[in-house]
LOFI-25364 format. One record per residue (C-alpha): x, y, z; residue in one letter; chain; residue number from 1. Coordinates in steps of 0.1 Angstrom, whole numbers, plus 5000, padded with zeros to 4 digits. Layout:
BEGIN
SITE      X      Y      Z   residu   chaine   num
SITE      X      Y      Z        a        A   NUM
...
END
This chain:
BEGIN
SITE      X      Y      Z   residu   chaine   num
SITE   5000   5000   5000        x        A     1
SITE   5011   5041   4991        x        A     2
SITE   5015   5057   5024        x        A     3
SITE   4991   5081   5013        x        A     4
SITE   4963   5060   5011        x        A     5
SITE   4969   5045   5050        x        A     6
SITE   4968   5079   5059        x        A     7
SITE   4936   5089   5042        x        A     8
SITE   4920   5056   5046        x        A     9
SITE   4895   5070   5073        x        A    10
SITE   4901   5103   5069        x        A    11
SITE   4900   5116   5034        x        A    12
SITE   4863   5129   5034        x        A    13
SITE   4861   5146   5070        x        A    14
SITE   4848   5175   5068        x        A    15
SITE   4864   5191   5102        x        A    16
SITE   4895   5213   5095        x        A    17
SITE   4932   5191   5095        x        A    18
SITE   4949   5226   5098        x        A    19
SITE   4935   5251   5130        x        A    20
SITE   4952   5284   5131        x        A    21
SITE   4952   5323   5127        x        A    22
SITE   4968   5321   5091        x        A    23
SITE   4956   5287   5072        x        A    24
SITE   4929   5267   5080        x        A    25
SITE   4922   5240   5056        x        A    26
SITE   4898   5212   5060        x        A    27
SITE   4910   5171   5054        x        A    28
SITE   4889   5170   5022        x        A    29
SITE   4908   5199   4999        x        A    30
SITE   4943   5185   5015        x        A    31
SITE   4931   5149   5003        x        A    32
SITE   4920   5167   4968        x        A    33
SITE   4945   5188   4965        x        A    34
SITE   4976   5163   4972        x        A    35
SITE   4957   5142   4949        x        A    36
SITE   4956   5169   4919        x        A    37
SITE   5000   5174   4928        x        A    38
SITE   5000   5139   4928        x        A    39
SITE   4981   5134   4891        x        A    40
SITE   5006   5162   4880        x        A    41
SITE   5035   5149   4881        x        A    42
SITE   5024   5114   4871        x        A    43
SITE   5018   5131   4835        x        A    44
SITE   5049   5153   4835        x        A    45
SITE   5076   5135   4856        x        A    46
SITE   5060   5096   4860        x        A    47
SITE   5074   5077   4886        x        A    48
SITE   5106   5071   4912        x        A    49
SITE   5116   5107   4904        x        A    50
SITE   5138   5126   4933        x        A    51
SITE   5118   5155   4939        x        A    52
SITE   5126   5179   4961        x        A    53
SITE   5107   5204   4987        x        A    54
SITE   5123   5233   5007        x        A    55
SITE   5094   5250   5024        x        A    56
SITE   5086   5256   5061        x        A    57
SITE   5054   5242   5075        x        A    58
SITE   5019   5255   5055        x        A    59
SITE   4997   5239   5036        x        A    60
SITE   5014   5245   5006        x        A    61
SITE   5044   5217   5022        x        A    62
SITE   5020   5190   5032        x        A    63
SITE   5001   5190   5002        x        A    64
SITE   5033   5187   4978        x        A    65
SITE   5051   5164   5003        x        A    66
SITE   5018   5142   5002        x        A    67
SITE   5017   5142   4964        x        A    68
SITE   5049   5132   4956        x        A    69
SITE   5042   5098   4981        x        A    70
SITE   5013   5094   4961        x        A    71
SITE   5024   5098   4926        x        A    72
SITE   5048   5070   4931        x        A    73
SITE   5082   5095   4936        x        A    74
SITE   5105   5102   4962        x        A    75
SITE   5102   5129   4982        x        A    76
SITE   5135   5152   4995        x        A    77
SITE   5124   5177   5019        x        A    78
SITE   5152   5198   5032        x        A    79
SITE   5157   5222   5056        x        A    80
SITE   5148   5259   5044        x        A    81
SITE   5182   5269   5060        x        A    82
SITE   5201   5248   5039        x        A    83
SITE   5235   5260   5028        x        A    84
SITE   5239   5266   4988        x        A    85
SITE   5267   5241   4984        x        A    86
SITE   5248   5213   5006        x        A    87
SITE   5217   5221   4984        x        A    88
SITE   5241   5217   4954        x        A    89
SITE   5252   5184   4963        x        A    90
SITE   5221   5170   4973        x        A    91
SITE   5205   5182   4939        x        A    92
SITE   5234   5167   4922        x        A    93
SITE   5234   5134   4939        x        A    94
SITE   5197   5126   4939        x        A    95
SITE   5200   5143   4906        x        A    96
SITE   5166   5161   4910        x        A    97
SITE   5150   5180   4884        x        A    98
SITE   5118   5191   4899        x        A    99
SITE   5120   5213   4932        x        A   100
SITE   5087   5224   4952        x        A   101
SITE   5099   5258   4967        x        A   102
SITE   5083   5289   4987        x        A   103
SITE   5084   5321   4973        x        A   104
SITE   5113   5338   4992        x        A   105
SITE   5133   5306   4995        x        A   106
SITE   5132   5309   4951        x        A   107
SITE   5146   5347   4959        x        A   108
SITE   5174   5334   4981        x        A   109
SITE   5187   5302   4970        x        A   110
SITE   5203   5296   4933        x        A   111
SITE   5195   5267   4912        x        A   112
SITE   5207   5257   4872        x        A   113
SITE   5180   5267   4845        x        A   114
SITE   5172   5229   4837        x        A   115
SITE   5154   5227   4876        x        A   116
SITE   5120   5233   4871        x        A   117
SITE   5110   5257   4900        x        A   118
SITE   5077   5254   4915        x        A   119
SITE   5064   5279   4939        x        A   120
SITE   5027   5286   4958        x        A   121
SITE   5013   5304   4929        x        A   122
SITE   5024   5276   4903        x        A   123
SITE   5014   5252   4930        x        A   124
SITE   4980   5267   4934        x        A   125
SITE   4977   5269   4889        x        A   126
SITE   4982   5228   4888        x        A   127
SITE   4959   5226   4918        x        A   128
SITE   4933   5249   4899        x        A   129
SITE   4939   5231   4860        x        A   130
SITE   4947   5194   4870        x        A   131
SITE   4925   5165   4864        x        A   132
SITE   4928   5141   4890        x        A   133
SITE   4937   5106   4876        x        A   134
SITE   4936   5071   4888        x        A   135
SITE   4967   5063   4899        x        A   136
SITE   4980   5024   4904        x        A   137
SITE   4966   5010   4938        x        A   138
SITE   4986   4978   4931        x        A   139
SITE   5018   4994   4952        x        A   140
SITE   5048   4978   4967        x        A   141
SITE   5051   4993   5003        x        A   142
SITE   5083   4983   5004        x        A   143
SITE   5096   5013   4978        x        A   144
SITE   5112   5042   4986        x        A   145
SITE   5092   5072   4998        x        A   146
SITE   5116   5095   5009        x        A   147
SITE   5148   5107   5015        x        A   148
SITE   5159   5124   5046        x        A   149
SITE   5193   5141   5043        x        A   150
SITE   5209   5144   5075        x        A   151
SITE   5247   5161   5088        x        A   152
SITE   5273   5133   5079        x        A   153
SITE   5301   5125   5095        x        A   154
SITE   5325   5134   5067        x        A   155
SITE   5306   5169   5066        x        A   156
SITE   5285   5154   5035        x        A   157
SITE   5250   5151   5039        x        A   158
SITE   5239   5114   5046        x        A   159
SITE   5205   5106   5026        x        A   160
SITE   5184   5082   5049        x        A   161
SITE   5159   5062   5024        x        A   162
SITE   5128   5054   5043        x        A   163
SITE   5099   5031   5026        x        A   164
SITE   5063   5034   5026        x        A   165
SITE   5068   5005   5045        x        A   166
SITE   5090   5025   5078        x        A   167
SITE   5066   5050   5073        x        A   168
SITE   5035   5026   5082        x        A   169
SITE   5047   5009   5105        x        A   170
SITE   5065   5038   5124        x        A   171
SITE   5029   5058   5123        x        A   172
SITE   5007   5033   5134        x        A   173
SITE   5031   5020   5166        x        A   174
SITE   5032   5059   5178        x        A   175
SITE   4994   5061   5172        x        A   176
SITE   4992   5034   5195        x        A   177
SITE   5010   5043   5229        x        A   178
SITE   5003   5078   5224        x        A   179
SITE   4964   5066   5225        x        A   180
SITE   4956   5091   5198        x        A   181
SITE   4922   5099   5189        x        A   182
SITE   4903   5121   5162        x        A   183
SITE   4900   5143   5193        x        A   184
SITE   4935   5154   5196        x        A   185
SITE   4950   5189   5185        x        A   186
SITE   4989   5192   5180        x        A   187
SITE   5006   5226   5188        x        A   188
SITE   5041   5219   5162        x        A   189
SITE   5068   5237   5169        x        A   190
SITE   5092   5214   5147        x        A   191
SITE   5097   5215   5107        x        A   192
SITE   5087   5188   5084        x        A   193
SITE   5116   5182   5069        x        A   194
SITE   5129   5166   5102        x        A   195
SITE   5115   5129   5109        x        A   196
SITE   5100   5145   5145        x        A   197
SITE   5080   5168   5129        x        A   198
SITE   5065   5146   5100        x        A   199
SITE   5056   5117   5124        x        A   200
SITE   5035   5145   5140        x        A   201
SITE   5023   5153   5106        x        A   202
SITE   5014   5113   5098        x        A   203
SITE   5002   5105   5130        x        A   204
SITE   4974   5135   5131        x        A   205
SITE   4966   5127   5094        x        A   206
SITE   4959   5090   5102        x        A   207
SITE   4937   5094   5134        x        A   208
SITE   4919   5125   5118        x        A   209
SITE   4930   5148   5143        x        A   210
SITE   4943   5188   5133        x        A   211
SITE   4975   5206   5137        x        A   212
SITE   4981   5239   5144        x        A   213
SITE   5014   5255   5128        x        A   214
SITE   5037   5281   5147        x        A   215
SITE   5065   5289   5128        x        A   216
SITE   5076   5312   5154        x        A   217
SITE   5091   5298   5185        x        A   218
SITE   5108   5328   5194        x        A   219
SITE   5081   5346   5202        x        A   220
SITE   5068   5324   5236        x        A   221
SITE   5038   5345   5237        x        A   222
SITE   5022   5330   5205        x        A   223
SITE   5030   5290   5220        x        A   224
SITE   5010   5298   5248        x        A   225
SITE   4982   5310   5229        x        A   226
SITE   4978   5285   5204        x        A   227
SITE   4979   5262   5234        x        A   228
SITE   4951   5280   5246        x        A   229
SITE   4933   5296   5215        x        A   230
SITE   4927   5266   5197        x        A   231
SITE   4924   5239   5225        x        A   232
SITE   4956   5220   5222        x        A   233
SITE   4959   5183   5230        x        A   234
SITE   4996   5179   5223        x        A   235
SITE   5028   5195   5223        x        A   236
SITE   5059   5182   5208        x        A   237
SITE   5094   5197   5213        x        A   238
SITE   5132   5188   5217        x        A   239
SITE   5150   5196   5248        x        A   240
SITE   5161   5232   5237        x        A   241
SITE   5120   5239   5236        x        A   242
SITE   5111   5229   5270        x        A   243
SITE   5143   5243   5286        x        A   244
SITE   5136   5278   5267        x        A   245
SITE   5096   5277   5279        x        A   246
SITE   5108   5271   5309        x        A   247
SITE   5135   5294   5316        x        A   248
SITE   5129   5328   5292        x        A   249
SITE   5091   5328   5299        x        A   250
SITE   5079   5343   5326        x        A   251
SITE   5041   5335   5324        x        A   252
SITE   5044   5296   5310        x        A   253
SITE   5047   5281   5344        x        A   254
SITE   5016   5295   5359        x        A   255
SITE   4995   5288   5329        x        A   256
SITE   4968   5272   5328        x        A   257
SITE   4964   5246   5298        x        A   258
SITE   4930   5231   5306        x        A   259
SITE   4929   5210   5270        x        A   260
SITE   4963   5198   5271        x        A   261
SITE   4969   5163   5279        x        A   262
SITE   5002   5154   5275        x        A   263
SITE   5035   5166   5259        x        A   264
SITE   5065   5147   5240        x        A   265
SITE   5100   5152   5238        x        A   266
SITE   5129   5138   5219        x        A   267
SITE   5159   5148   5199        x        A   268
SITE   5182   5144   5228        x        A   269
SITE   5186   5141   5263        x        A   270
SITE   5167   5165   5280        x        A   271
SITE   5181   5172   5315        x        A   272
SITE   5163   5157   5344        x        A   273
SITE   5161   5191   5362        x        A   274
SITE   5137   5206   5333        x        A   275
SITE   5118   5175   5332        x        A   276
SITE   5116   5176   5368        x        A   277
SITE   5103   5216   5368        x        A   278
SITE   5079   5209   5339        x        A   279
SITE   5063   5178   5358        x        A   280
SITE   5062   5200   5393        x        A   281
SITE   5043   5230   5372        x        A   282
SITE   5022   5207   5353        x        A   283
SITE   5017   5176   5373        x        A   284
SITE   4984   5164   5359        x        A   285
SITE   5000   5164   5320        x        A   286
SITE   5016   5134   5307        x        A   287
SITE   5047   5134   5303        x        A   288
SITE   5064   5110   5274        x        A   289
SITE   5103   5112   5272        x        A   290
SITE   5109   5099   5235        x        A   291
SITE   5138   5078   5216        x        A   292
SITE   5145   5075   5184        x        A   293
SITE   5165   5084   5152        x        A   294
SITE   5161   5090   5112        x        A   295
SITE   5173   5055   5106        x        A   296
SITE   5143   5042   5123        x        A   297
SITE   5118   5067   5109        x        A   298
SITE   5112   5082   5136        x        A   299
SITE   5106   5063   5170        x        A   300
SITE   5122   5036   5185        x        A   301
SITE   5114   5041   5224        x        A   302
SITE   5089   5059   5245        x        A   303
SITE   5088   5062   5288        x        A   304
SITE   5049   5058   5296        x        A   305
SITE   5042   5089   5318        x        A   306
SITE   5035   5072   5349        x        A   307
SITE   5077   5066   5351        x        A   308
SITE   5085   5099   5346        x        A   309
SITE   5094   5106   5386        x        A   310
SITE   5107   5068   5393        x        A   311
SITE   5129   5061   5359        x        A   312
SITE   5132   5099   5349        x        A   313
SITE   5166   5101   5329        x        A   314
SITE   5151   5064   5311        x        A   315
SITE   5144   5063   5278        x        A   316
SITE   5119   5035   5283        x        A   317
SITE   5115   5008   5267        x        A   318
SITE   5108   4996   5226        x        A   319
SITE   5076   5009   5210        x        A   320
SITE   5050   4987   5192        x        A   321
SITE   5064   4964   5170        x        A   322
SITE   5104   4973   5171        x        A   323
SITE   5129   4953   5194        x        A   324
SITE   5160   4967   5212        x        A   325
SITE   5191   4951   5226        x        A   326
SITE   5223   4963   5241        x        A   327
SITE   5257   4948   5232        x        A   328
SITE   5290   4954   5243        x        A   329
SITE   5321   4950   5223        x        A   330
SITE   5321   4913   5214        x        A   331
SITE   5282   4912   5200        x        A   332
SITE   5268   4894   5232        x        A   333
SITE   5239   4914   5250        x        A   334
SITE   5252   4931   5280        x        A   335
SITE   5240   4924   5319        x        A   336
SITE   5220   4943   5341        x        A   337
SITE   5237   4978   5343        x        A   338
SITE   5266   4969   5318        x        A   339
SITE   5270   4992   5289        x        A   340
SITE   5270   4986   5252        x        A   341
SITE   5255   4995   5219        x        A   342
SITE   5219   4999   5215        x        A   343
SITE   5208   4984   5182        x        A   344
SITE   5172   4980   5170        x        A   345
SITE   5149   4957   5145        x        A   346
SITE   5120   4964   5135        x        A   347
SITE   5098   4976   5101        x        A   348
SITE   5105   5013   5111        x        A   349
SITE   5142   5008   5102        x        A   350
SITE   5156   5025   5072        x        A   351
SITE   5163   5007   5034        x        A   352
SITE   5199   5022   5038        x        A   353
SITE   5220   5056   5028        x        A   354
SITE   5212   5067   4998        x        A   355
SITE   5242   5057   4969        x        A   356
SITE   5260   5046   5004        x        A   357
SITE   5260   5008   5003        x        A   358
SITE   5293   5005   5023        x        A   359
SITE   5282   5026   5053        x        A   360
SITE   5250   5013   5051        x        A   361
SITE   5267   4974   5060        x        A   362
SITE   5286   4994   5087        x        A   363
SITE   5252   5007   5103        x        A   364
SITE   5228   4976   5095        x        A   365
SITE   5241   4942   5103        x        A   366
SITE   5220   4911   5100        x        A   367
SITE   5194   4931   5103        x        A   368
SITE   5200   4953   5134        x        A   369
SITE   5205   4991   5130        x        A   370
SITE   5238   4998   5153        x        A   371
SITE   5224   5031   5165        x        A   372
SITE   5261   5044   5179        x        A   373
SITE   5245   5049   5214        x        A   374
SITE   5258   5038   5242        x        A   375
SITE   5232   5026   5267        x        A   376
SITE   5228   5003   5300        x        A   377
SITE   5195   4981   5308        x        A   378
SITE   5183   4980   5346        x        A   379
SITE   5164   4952   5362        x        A   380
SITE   5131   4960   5350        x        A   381
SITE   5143   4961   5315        x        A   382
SITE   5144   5003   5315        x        A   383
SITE   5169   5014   5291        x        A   384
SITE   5193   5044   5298        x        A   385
SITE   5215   5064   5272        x        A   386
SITE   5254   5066   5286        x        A   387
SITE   5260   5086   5253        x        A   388
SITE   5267   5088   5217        x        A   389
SITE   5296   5076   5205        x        A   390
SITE   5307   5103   5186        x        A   391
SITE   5300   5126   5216        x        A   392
SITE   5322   5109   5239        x        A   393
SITE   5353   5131   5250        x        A   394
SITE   5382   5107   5261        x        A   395
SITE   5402   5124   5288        x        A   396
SITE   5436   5108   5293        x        A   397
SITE   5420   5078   5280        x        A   398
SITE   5388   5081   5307        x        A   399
SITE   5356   5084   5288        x        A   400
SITE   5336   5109   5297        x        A   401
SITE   5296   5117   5288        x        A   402
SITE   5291   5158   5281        x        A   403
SITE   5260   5152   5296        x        A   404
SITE   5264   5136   5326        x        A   405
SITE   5289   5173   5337        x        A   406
SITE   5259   5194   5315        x        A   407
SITE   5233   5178   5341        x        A   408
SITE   5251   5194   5370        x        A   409
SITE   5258   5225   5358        x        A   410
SITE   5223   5230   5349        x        A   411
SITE   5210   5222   5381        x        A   412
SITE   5229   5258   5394        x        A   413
SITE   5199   5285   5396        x        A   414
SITE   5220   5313   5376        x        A   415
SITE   5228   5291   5344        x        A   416
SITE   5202   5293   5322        x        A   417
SITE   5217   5267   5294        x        A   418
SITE   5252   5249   5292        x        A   419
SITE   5268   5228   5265        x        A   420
SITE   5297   5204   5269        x        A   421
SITE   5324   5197   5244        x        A   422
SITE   5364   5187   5236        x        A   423
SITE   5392   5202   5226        x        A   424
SITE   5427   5193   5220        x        A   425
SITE   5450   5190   5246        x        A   426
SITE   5488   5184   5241        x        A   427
SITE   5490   5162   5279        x        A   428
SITE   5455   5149   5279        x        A   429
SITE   5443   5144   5243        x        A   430
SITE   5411   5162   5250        x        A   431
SITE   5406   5184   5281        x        A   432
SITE   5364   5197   5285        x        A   433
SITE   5350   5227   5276        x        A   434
SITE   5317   5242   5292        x        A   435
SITE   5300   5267   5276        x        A   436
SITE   5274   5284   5297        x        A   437
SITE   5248   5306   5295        x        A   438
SITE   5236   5327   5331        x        A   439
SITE   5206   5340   5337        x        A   440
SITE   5205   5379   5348        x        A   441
SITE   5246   5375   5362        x        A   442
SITE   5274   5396   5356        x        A   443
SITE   5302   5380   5379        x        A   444
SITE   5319   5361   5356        x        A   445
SITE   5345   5355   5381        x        A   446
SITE   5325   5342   5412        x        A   447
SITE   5300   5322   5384        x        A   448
SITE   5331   5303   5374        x        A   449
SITE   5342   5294   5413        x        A   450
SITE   5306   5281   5420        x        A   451
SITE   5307   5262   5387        x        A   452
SITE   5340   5244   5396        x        A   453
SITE   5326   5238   5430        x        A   454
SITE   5293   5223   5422        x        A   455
SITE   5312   5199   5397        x        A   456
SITE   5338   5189   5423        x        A   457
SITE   5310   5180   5447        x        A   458
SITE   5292   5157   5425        x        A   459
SITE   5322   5145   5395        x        A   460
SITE   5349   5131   5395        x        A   461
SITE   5385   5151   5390        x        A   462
SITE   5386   5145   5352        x        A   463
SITE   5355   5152   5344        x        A   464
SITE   5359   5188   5361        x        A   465
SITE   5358   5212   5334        x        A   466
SITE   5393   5229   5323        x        A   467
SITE   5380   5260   5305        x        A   468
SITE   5349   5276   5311        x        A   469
SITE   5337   5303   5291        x        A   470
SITE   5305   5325   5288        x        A   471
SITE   5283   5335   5259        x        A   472
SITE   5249   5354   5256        x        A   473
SITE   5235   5322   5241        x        A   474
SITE   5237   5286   5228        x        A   475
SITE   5229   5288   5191        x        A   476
SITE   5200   5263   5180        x        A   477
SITE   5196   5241   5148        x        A   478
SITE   5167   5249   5126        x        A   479
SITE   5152   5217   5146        x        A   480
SITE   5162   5230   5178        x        A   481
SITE   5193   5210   5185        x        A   482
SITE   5221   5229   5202        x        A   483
SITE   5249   5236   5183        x        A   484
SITE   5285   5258   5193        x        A   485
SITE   5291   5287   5169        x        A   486
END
């Protein structure tokens, strides 16, 4: 089965709004239509198992080209509407895509060769108006690639992640599931499509007949908080930089009063007990799902049910619907009680492979496990913990250490608002640790650095102690939210 058609299969003629919101509001029927007319399109003018791409942030105008594409039988390459010229350059030339879906002042910014055919709203909204929606085959090998979702590579190129119809199915369904979600539920999203988070939201929603609500504008805390309230939100979804900055920059969220909302998600990283701890405190009747996963599985691999949250709070949970996890250490054999290892998954959510990347593919999926380069531990009721990437690990003097086990104490001091742990070279160590922190309405420098070194040698050991410690106005965030050093 197309994707699409799960997603519609109970949905496609309801007449309630899938889109809520001050600036689009567009029903389930003309997104079914519509999608339907893109996907007819490019059936006549490109065929089939076609790269196209999409750079758009989230409207109507993305979900209805994004859905099309699935349907018409061709692979869809959203991308971040950030994106660098020369990573968009490569990814054009590698997928070698002809056809790009585009908003208007992304077409202004960005440079393409005259052979791309550029489509923007306004063409968008001519094909919607002109096209004759066709039968397209229902006959449809799940098992075909429906996307492509490019994410930062190791050797700084772009890694295209090929997920199925299949992942995509099977990914949707198992969230639906243990987030018990209903045609009742109302999403708040925060996170762009073009990331796997914010497309399972997308898939989910469609699937159960629920609505979304769109804010493009995270900065501005004020407008969260009423689309929360305004249009009766159900859900929230963020990564850890979300919560911590709702949290800590807003001075009304905490004594809000969400009386719709019933439970929030998080993923995308670790978010630090102390913030899961205040949100739970100031909000102790919402759920409360801490979220694993990665774009090699779709989406989701693990969840922590809500009623863990204060007993196994740093846990990542356990395996969601349908996917199995195991931890092995070095030699392949799964690890004890408490022991750590790799984490590695199975399941239908896992991806085909990189895309023209068969080598690092067989590095990453081995008789059918993804090796997700966490490092985790298992505790006696079978509640798995992240240690820490890999690739994050900083080796001091040849002692491994975790950034966040020294960001989790730093953050617990009232004055630092965010904190972000990395390496650098070290001539006598091989890597000594760098803390970059944020404070909160603080000037001394000098007496914030004392207390910082004191808090850490109360609760770390010596070589995790932090050798440099320097200050910045602020910790600057991916377009999904993910912290990143400048």
């Amino acid at each position: 089965m197309n994707v699409f058609d799960h997603l519609f299969d109970t949905s496609k003629h309801l007449e309630k709004d899938f889109l809520l919101g001050s600036k689009e509001t567009v029903s389930f029927e003309k997104i079914y239509s519509e999608s339907l007319k893109i996907a007819s399109y490019l059936k006549a003018t490109v065929d089939q198992n076609q790269h196209i791409t999409l750079i758009s942030p989230n409207s109507a105008f993305f979900i209805t080209t994004y859905l099309g594409i699935l349907k018409s039988g061709n692979i869809c390459v959203p991308l971040n509407f950030a994106i660098e010229q020369g990573n968009l350059d490569y990814i054009l030339n590698t997928t070698e895509s002809a056809t790009v879906f585009i908003s208007k002042p992304l077409k202004r910014k960005l440079k393409f060769n005259t052979n791309i055919h550029l489509i923007d709203e306004d063409e968008s909204l001519e094909i919607i108006a002109n096209q004759a929606i066709v039968d397209i085959d229902l006959d449809f090998d799940s098992n075909r690639v429906a996307e492509i979702i490019f994410t930062s590579g190791s050797t700084g190129e772009p890694k295209g992640v090929m997920i199925s119809h299949q992942n995509i199915i099977a990914n949707t369904d198992a969230i639906i599931s243990y987030l018990k979600l209903t045609s009742n539920d109302v999403m708040c999203v925060v996170l762009p499509f073009f990331y796997c988070y914010g497309l399972s939201l997308l898939h989910t929603h469609l699937k159960v007949g629920g609505s979304l609500v769109l804010n493009n504008s995270f900065i501005f805390l004020g407008s969260i908080i009423n689309d929360l309230k305004n249009h009766k939100c159900t859900g929230f979804a963020g990564v850890p930089s979300h919560f911590q900055i709702l949290l800590k920059k807003s001075k009304t969220f905490k004594t809000e009063v969400f009386p719709n909302l019933r439970y929030v998600t998080q993923a995308g990283g670790k978010l630090h007990t102390v913030f899961i701890d205040e949100f739970t405190e100031a909000f102790p009747t919402k759920e409360f799902y801490v979220m694993y996963g990665q774009t090699e599985a779709t989406a989701r691999l693990s969840y922590l049910p809500p009623e863990y949250i204060k007993t196994k709070t740093s846990s990542i949970g356990k395996a969601i619907p349908n996917v199995e996890l195991k931890i092995v250490n070095s030699n392949g054999e799964t690890v004890t009680i408490d022991e750590e290892g790799e984490l590695l998954a199975r399941g239908e959510n896992v991806m085909l492979g990189y895309f023209k990347d068969v080598e690092t593919t067989n590095q990453v999926i081995k008789n059918g496990w993804l090796h997700t380069g966490d490092l985790a531990k298992i505790d006696k009721d079978g509640f798995i913990y992240l240690v820490a990437r890999k690739k994050e690990i900083i080796k001091v003097g040849g002692k491994r250490v975790s950034p966040k086990e020294i960001e989790d104490v730093i953050l617990a001091i009232p004055e630092v608002e965010d904190c972000i742990i990395t390496g650098f070279d070290d001539e006598l160590l091989g890597e000594a640790i760098l803390a970059t922190v944020v404070l909160n309405n603080t000037e001394n420098k000098e007496h914030m650095t004392d207390k910082i070194l004191k808090e850490c040698s109360k609760h770390l050991s010596l070589y995790k102690i932090p050798q440099k410690i320097v200050f910045d106005k602020t910790i600057q965030l991916s377009a999904t939210g993910k912290k990143r050093i400048k």
